[in-house]
N, C-alpha and C positions, 0 to 999 in steps of 0.2 A: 504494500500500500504506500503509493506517495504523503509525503509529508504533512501535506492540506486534503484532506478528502474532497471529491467533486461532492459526497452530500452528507449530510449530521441524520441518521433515522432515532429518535427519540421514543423510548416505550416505556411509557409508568405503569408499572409493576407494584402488585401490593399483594403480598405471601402466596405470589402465582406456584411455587415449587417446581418439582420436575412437568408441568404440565408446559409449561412456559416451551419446555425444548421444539414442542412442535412448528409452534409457531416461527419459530427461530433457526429449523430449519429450511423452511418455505421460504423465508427474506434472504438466505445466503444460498440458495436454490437460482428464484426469482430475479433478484438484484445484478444489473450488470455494471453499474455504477459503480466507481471506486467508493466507501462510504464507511463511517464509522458507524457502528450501533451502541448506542449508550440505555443501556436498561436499568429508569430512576428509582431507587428505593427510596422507604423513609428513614429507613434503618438498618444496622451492619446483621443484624440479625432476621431481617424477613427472611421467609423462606426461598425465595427465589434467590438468596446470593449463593449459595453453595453450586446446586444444578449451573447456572450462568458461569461462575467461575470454573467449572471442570468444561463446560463447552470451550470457553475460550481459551483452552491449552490447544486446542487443533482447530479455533476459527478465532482469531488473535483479532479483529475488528470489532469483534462481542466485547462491553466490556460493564460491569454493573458503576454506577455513580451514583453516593448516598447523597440527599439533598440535606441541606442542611436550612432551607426555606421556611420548613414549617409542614405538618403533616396533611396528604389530602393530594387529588391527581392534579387542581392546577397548579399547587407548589411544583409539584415534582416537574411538572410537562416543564413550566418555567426556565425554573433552574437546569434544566436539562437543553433547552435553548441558549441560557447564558452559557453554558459547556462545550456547547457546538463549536468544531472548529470551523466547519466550512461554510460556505457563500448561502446554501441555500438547505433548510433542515427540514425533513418531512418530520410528524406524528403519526404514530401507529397505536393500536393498542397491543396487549398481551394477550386477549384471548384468543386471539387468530381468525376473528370475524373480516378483517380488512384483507382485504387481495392485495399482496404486495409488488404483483406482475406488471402492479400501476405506477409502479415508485419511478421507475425510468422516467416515464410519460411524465408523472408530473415533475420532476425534477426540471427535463427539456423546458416547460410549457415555465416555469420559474425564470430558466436560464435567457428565454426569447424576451421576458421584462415585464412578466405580469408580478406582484407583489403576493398574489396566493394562487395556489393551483387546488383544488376540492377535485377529490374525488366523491360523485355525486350519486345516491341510490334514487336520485329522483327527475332524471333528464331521461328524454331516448336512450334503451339500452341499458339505463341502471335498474337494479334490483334489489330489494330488500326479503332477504328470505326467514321467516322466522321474527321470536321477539316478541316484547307485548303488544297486542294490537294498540292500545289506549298513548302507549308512548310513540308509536310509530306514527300514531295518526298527528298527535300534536308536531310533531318533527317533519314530519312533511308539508302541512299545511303550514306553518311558520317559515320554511323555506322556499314553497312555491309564492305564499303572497311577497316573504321578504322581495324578492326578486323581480316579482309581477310592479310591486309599487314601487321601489327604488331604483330597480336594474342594477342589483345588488354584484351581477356575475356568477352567482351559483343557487342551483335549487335545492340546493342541503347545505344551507349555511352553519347547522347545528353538528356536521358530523368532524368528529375529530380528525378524520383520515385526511392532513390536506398538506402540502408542501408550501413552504416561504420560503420566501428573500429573508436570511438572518438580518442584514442591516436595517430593515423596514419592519421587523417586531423589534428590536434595540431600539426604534427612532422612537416608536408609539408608545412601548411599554407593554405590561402587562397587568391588567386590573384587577382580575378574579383573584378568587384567594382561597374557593371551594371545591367547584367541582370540574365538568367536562364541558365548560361554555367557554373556554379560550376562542375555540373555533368562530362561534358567532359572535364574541367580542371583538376577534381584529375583522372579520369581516366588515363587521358594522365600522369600524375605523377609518378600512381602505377606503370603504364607502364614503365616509365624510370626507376625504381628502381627495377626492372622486380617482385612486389609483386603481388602476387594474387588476381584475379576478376574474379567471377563468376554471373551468370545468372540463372533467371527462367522466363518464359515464363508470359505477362501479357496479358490482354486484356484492349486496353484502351479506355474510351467512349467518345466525346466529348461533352464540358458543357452543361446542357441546359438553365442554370442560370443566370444572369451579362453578363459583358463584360470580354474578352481576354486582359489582359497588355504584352502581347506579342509585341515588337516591331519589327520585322523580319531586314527590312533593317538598323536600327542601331546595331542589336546585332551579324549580318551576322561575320565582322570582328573580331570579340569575339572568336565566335566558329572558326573561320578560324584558328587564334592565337595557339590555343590547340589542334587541329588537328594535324598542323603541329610540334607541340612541345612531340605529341605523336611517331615521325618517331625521329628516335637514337639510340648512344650507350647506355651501363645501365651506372646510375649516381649513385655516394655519394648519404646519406642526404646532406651535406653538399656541393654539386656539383648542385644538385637542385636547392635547394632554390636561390644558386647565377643566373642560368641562367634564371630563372623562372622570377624571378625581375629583370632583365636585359632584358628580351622577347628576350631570343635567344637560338637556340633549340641545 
């Protein structure tokens, strides 16, 4: 591996264990990208560090980073962004719902000068298989109107699985401090700075592995926040980041 990787893949992990390895082999499968993989823990002792650490003695790219942010997936995604070496970081998760055969794709569609690349269950072509119906349905309809009324650039603005420009989440920041609404926080961002976001179509599986750390009803209000902080005029950087930390759109 060259010294800079072409991409940073970020996976927060929370006492995934040996399940974790499947998934882990599909991205170093999949992947044709030079690329680091940084798998965030909150602690030296979850279960997933042991498993992660014996892979990476014969896939040396793998490699676990404890956050020290604060416990919870957007700490970790976070900080796992500030760790990034390279230009442009994808997020994945660890349950192995996300297709990683896309990482390429959106990496390019980063590298061509979009500021996020989504892979989308909800364009031509994407799929969402499985899952609770009642979370699916709020997730799609929040991503199809997002897009319908703002021309936001993606119809699943809510799904974690999406590639950035490292220096354009540096520039904005990151606000969350809970759960899996980073996604639709810097979306709603690009949005106000009117940069560009583009899409490609995913298929997503649901786990068959562990348990789900999805909390629906505490992180409802999350994504509400960024929904609405996506409808506005275009903002400064410097216009952003104040209203952004102030939670007002």
């Amino acid at each position: 591996m060259s010294t800079t990787p072409r991409v940073s893949i970020v996976i927060p992990a929370y006492n995934e264990g040996e399940a974790i390895i499947a998934g882990l082999d599909r991205i170093a499968e999949a992947v044709q990208s030079d690329a680091e993989v940084l798998i965030v823990v909150d602690t030296p002792d979850d279960t997933t560090v042991a498993p992660v650490n014996a892979y990476s003695a014969e896939h040396p790219a793998f490699r676990i980073v404890v956050n020290d942010y604060g416990r919870g997936p957007a700490h970790a995604i976070r900080y796992g962004i500030d760790a990034a070496a390279a230009r442009t970081v994808v997020v994945t998760m660890a349950d192995g719902c996300d297709d990683p055969r896309q990482i390429d794709d959106l990496v390019l569609l980063v590298e061509r000068g979009v500021v996020i690349a989504a892979a989308s269950r909800y364009m031509p072509g994407g799929q969402q298989v499985g899952g609770p119906r009642f979370k699916s349905f709020l997730s799609r309809t929040a991503g199809k109107s997002l897009q319908f009324f703002t021309n936001a650039g993606t119809r699943d603005a809510t799904n974690s699985f999406k590639a950035y420009d490292t220096e354009f989440v540096r520039r904005v920041g990151i606000d969350s401090r809970d759960g899996f609404e980073i996604g639709l926080e810097l979306t709603a961002k690009a949005r106000r700075l009117r940069l560009p976001v583009a899409e490609i179509p995913t298929i997503w599986l649901d786990r068959t592995y562990g348990q789900s750390h999805f909390q629906l009803s505490k992180w409802i209000p999350k994504y509400l926040r960024w929904y609405r902080f996506a409808f506005g005029p275009q903002l400064t950087p410097d216009q952003l980041v104040t209203k952004a930390q102030r939670n007002t759109p």
